[in-house]
Backbone as a chain_set.jsonl record, in Angstrom:
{"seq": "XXXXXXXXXXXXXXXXXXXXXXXXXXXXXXXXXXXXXXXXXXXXXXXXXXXXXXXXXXXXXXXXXXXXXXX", "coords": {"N": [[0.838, -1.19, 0.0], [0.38, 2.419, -0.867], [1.778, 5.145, 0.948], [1.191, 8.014, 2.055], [0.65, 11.825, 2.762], [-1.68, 14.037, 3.194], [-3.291, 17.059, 2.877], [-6.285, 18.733, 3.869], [-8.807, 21.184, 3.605], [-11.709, 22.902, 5.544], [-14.47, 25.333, 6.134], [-16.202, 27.0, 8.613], [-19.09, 28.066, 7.837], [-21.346, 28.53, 8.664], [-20.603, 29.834, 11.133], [-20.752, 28.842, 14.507], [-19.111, 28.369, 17.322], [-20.0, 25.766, 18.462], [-20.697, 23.85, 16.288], [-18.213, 23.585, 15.32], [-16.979, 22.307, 17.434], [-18.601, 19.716, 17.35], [-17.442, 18.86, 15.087], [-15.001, 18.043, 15.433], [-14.909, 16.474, 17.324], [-16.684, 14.261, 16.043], [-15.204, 13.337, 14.257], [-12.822, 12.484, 15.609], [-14.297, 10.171, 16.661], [-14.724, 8.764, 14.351], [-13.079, 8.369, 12.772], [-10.67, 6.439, 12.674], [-8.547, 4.775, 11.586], [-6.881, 5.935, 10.421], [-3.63, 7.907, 10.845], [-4.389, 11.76, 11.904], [-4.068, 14.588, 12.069], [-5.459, 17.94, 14.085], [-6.055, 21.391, 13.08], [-7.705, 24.749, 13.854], [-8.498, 27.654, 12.545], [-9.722, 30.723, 13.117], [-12.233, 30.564, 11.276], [-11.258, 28.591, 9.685], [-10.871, 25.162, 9.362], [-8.234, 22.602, 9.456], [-7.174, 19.515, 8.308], [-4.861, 17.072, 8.521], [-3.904, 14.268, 7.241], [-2.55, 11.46, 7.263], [-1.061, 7.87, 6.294], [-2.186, 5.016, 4.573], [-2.854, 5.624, 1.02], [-5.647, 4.888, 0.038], [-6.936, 4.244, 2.467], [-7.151, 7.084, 2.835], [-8.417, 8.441, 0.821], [-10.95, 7.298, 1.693], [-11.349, 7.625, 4.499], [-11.56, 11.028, 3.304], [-13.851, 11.499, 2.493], [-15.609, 10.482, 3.906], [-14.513, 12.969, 5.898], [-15.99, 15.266, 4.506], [-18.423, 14.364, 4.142], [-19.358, 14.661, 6.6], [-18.382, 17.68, 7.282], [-20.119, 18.748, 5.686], [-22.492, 18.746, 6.613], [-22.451, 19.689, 9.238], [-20.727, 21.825, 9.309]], "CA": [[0.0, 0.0, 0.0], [1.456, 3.621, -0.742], [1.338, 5.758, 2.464], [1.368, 9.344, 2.114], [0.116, 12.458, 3.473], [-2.782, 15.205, 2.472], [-4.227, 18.075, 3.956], [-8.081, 19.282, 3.247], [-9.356, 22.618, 4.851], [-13.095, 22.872, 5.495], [-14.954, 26.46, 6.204], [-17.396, 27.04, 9.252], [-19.673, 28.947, 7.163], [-22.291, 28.806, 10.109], [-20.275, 30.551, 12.306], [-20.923, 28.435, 15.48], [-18.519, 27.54, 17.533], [-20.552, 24.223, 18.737], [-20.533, 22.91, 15.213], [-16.737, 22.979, 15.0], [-16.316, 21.24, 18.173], [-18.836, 18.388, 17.204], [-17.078, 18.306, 13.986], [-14.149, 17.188, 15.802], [-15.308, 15.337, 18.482], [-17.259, 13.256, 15.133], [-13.894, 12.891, 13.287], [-12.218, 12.069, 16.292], [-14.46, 9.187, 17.149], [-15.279, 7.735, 13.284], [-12.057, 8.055, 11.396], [-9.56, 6.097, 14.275], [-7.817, 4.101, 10.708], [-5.478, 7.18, 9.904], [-3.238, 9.58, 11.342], [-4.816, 13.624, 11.633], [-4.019, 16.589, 12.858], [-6.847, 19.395, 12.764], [-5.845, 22.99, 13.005], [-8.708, 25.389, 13.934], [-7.741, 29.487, 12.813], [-11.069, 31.735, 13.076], [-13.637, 29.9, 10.351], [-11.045, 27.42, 8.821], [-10.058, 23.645, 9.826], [-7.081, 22.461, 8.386], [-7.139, 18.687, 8.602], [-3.303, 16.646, 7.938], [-3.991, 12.759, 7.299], [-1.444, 10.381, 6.695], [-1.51, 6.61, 5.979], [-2.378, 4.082, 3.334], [-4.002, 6.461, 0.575], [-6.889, 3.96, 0.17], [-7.774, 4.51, 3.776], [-7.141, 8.214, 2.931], [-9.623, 8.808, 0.586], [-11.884, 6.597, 2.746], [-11.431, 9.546, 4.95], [-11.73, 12.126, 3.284], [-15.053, 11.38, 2.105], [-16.603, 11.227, 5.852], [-15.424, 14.194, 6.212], [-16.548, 15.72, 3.306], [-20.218, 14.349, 4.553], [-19.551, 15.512, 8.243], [-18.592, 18.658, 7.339], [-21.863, 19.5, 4.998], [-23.525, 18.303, 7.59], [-22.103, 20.268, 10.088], [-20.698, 23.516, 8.652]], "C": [[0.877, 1.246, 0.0], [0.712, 4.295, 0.31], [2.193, 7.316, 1.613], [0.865, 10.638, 2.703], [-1.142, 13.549, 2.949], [-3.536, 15.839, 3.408], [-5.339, 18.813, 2.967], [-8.626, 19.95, 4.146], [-10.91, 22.55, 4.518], [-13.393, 24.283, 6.182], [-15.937, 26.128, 6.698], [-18.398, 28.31, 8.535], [-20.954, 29.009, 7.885], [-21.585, 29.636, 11.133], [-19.864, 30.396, 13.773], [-19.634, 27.762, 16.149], [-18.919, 25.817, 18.248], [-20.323, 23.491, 17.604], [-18.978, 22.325, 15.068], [-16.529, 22.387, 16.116], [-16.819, 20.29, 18.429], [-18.355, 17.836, 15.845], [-16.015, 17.492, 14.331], [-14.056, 16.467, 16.857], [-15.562, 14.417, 17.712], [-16.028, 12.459, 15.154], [-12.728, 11.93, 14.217], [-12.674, 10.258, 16.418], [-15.163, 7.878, 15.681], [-14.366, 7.243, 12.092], [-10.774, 7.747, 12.549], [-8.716, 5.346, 12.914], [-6.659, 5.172, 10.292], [-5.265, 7.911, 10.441], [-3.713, 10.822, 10.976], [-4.673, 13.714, 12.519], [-5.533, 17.387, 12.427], [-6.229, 20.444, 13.501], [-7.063, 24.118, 13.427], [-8.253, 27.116, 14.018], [-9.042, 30.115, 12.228], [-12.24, 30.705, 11.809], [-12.839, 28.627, 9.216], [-10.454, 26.281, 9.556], [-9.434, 22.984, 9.473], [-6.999, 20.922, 9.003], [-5.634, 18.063, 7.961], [-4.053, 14.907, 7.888], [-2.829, 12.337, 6.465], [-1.511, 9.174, 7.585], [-1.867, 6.272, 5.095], [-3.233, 5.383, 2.547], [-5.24, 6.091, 0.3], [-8.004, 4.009, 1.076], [-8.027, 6.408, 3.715], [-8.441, 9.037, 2.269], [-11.067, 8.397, 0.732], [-12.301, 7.712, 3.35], [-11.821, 10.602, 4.731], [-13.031, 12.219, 2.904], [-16.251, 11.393, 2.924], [-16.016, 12.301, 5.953], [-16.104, 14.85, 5.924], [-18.265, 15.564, 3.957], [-20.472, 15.254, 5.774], [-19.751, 17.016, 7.681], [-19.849, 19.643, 6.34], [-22.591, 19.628, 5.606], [-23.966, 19.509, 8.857], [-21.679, 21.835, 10.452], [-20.623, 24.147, 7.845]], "O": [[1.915, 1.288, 0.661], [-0.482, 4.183, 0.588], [3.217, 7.515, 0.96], [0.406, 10.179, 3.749], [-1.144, 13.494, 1.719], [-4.188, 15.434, 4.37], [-5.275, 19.259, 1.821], [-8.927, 19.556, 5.273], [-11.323, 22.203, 3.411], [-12.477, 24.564, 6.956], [-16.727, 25.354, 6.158], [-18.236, 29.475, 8.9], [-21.693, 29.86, 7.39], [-22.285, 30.098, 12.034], [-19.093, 31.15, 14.366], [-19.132, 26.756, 15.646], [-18.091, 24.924, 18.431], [-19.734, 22.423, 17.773], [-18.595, 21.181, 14.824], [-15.587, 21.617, 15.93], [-16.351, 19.586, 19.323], [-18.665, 16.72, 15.428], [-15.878, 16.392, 13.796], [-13.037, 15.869, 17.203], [-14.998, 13.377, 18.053], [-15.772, 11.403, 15.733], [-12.014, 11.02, 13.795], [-11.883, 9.318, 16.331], [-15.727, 6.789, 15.792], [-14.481, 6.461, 11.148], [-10.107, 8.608, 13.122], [-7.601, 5.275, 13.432], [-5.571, 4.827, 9.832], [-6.088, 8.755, 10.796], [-3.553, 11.148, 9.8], [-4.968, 13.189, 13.593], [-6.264, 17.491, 11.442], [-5.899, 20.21, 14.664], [-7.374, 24.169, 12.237], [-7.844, 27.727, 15.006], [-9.353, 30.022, 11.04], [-13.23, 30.286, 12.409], [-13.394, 27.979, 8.329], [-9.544, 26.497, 10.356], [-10.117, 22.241, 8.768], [-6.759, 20.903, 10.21], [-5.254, 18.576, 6.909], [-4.808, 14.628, 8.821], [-2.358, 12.732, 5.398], [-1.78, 9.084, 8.783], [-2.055, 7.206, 4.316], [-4.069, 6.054, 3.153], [-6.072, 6.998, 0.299], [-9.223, 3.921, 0.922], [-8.886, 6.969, 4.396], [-9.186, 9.867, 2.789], [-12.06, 8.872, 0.182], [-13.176, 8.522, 3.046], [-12.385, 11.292, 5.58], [-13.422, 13.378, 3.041], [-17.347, 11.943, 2.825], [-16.873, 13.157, 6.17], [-16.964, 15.272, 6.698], [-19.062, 16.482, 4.155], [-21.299, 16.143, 5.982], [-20.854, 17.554, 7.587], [-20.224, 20.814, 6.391], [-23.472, 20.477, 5.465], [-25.032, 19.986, 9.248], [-22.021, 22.646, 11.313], [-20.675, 25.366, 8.008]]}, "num_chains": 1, "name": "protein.A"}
């Protein structure tokens, strides 16, 4: 499997800070298969994943839902 890294920023475009801290409470407790980082600077969330890219764009695809969902 190739292992590499990728970062994908998401925009609280609600405003709230509750949403961003069930976005990463979610992420925390549904994507445990790959290393992240998240970043949080005024309305953007800078996520780092690394691991298998297979599992990566596994990943990135919950978040992608979460964060529609969410902000």
């Amino acid at each position: 499997m190739a292992k590499g890294k990728k970062t994908i920023r998401f925009y609280n475009n609600t405003g709230k800070l509750e949403n961003v801290v069930e976005f990463l409470e979610t992420i925390q407790k549904k994507i445990d298969y790959v290393n992240l980082s998240c970043v949080v600077e005024r309305n953007v969330i800078t996520v780092k994943l690394s691991g298998p890219r297979d599992l990566q764009h596994l990943a990135i695809d919950r978040l992608k839902d979460l964060a529609q969902k969410l902000l």
